[in-house]
C-alpha positions as CSV (number, residue, x, y, z in Angstrom):
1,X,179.7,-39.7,53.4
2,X,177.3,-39.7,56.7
3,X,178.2,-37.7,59.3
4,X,176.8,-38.6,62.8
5,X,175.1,-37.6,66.2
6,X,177.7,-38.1,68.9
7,X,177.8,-38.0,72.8
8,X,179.8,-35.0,73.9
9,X,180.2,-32.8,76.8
10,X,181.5,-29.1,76.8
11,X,185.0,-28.5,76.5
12,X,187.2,-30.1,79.3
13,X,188.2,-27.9,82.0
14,X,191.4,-28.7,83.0
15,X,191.0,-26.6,86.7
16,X,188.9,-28.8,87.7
17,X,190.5,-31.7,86.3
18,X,187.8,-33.2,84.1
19,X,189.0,-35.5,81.7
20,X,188.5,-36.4,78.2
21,X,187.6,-39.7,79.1
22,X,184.8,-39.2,81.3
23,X,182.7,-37.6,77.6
24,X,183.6,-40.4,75.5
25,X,182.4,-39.7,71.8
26,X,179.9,-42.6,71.0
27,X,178.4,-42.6,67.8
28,X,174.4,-42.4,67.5
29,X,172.6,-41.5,64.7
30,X,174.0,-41.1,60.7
31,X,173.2,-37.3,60.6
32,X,171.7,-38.2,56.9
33,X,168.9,-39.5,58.6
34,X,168.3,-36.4,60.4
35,X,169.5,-34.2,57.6
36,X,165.4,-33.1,56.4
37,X,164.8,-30.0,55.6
38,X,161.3,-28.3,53.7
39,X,162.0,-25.9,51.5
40,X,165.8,-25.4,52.4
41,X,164.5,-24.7,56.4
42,X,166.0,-27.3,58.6
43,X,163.9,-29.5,60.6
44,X,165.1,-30.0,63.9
45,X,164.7,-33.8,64.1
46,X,167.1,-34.1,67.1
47,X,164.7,-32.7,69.2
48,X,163.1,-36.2,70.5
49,X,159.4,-34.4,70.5
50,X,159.7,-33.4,66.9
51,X,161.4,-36.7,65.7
52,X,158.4,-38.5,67.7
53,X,155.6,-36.4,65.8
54,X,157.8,-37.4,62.3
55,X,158.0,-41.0,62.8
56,X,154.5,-40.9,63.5
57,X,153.5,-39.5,60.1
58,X,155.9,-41.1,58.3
59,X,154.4,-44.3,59.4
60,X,150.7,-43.0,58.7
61,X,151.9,-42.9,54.9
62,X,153.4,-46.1,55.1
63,X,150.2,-48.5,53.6
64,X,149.2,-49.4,50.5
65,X,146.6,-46.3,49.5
66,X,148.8,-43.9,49.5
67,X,151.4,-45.9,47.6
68,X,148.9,-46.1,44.6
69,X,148.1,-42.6,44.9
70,X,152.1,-41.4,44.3
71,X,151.9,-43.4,41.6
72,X,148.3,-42.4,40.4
73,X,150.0,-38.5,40.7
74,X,152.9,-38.7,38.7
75,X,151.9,-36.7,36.0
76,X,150.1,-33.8,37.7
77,X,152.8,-33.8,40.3
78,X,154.8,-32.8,36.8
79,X,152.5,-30.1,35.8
80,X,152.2,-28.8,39.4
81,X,156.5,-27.8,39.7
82,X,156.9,-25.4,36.8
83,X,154.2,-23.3,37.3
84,X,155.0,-22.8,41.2
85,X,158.2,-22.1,40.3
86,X,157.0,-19.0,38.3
87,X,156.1,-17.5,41.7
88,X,159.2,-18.2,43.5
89,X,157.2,-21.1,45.2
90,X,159.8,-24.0,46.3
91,X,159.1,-27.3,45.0
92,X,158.2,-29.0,48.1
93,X,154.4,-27.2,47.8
94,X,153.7,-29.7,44.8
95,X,153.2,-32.4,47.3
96,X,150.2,-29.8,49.4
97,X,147.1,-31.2,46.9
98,X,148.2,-34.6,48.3
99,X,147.1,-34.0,51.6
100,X,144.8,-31.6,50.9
101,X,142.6,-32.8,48.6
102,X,144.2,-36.6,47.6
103,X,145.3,-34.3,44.2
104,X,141.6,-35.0,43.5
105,X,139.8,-31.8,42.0
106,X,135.9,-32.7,43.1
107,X,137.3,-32.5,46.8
108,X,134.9,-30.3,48.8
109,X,135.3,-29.4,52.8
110,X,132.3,-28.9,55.0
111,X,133.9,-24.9,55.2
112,X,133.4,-25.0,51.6
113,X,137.4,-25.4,50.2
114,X,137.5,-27.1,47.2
115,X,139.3,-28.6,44.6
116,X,142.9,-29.6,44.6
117,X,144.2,-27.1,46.7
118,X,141.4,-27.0,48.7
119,X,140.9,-23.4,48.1
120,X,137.6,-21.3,49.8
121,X,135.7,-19.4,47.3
122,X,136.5,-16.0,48.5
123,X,140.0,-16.5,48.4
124,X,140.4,-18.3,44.8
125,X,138.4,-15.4,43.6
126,X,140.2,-12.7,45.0
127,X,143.1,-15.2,43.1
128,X,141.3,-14.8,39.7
129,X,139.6,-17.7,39.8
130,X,135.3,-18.5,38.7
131,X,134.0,-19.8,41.1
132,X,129.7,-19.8,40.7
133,X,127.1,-22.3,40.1
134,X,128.3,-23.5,36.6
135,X,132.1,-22.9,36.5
136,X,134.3,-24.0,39.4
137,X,138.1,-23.3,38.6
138,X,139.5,-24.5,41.6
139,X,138.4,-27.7,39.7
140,X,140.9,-26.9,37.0
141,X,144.9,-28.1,37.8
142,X,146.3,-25.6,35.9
143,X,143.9,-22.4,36.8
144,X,143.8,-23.6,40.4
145,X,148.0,-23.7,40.4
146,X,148.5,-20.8,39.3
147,X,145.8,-19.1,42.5
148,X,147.6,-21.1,44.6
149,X,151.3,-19.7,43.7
150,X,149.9,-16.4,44.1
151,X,148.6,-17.0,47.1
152,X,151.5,-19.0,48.9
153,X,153.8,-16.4,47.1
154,X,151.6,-13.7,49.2
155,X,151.8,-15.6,52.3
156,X,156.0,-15.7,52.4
157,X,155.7,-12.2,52.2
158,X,154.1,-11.7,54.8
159,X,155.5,-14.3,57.3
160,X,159.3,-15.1,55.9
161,X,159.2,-18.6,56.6
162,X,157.9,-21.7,54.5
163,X,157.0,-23.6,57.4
164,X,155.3,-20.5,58.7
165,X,153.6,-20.0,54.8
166,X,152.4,-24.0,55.4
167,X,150.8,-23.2,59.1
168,X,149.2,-20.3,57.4
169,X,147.7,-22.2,54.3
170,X,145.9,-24.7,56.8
171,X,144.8,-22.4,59.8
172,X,145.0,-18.8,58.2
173,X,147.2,-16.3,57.8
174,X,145.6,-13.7,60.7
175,X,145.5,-17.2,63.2
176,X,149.2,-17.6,62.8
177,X,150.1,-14.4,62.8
178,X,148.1,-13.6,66.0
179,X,149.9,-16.7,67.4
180,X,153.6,-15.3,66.5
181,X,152.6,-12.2,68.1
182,X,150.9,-13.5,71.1
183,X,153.5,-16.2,71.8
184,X,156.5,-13.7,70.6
185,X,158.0,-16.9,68.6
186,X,159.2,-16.6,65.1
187,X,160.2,-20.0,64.3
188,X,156.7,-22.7,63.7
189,X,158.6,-25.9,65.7
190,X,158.4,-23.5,69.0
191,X,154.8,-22.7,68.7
192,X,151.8,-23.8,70.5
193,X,149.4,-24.9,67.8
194,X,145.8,-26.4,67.3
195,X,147.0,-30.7,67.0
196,X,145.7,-29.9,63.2
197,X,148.1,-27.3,62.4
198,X,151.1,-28.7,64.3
199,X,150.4,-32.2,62.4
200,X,150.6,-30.1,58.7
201,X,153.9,-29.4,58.3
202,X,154.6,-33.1,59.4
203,X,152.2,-34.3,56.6
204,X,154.0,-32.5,54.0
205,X,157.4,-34.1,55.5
206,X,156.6,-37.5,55.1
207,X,154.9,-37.2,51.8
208,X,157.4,-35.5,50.4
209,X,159.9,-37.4,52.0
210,X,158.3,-41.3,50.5
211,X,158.3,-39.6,46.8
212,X,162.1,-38.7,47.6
213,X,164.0,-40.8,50.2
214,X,161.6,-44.2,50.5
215,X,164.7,-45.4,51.4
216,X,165.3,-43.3,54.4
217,X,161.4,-43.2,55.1
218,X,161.9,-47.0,55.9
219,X,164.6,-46.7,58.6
220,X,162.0,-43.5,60.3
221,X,159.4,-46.3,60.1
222,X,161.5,-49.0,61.8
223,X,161.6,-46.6,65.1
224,X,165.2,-47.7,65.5
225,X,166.2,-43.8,64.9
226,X,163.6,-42.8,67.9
227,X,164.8,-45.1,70.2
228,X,168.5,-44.0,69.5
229,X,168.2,-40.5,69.8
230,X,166.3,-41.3,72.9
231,X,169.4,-43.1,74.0
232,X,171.3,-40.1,72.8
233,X,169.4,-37.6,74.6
234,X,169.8,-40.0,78.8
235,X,173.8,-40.4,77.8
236,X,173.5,-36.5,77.2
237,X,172.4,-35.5,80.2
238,X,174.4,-38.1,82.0
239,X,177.3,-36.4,80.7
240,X,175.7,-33.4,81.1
241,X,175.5,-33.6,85.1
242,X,178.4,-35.2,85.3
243,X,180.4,-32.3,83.9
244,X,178.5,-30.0,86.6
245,X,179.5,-31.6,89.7
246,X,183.0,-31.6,88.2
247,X,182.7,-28.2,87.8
248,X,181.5,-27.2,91.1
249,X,184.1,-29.7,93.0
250,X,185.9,-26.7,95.3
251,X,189.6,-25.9,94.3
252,X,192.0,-27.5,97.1
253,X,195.2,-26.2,97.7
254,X,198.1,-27.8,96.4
């Protein structure tokens, strides 16, 4: 069963003779739509900027191209799983060649990333991988899978944080690492990012998230959840104030 967002103020202080009446409970949002996590980190959806950035993704992936390419992915989604599990990599990577590369292996970035994972040619060789003017194993699925769980596997080690290991695959390692430093922020939602890198871990949401919950995807798409927990957030702070100036009222004598 749904749990949901409600409306509440602190605890009543009775001193000051603030009632239970004045922070009615009023029911928002069903926390199931709220309740999405990547890799078993919670997103904090009820923040109203990090909803706002969701919905927006979630209804980029909303058309009719990237329907056909979940189903044109099926089966390589299925070969991708296994072999990142052998590195300890969660599942919710498989979806990365999606928005990397379109899970198409002749991909190639003006940098010079290519294949499915969108790999550069230092790294995937430094994974094991051929990469010269007649063999290109970032072309190959499997090969290219198996660099890649090395290297995202490498990557958590370093930073602790999945989100963090996702900022890191699209803007480098050193980058986000200098930004954690520099920023003195351990947590990817409370970073200042390039608009590239804060958009990645939003791409990854909403893909995974149509191949899981289309259902849920749907009601993000509506905007009816934004404009609640906008709702949510001015009855909050209503409460919020009001609470306050019960609070400082002075104590009279009795």
């Amino acid at each position: 069963m749904a749990l949901s967002i409600a409306i509440m103020g602190n605890e009543p202080v009775s001193e000051v003779g603030v009632e239970k009446k004045e922070l009615k409970e009023t029911t928002i949002i069903d926390s199931d739509l709220l309740a999405i996590d990547f890799c078993g980190e919670a997103i904090p959806l009820s923040e109203l900027r990090i909803a706002e950035r969701y919905q927006k993704m979630i209804r980029n992936y909303d058309n009719p191209t990237f329907r056909k390419l979940m189903t044109k992915t099926q089966k390589r989604i299925k070969i991708i799983e296994p072999i990142l599990k052998k590195y300890g990599v969660p599942a919710d990577f498989k979806y990365l060649p999606l928005i990397e590369s379109a899970m198409n292996d002749d991909a190639k970035s003006h940098r010079g990333a290519g294949g499915y994972w969108q790999l550069m040619p230092a790294t995937a060789k430094s994974l094991g991988l051929v990469v010269n003017e007649t063999r290109d194993d970032r072309k190959h699925l499997v090969k290219s899978t198996h660099a890649a769980g090395k290297y995202l596997r490498n990557l958590y080690r370093q930073l602790g944080s999945w989100t963090l290991v996702a900022a890191a695959y699209n803007a480098g390692p050193t980058h986000i690492q200098n930004k954690l430093d520099a920023q003195n922020k351990d947590d990817y939602f409370k970073l200042r990012l390039n608009s590239e890198t804060t958009r990645y871990i939003y791409k990854l949401l909403a893909v995974k998230e149509w191949f899981n919950n289309p259902e849920r995807s749907k009601e993000w798409v509506s905007g009816d959840v934004v404009d609640r927990l906008a709702e949510f957030k001015v009855e909050q702070k209503k409460a919020d104030v009001q609470l306050t100036k019960q609070t400082e009222k002075p104590l009279t004598d009795s």
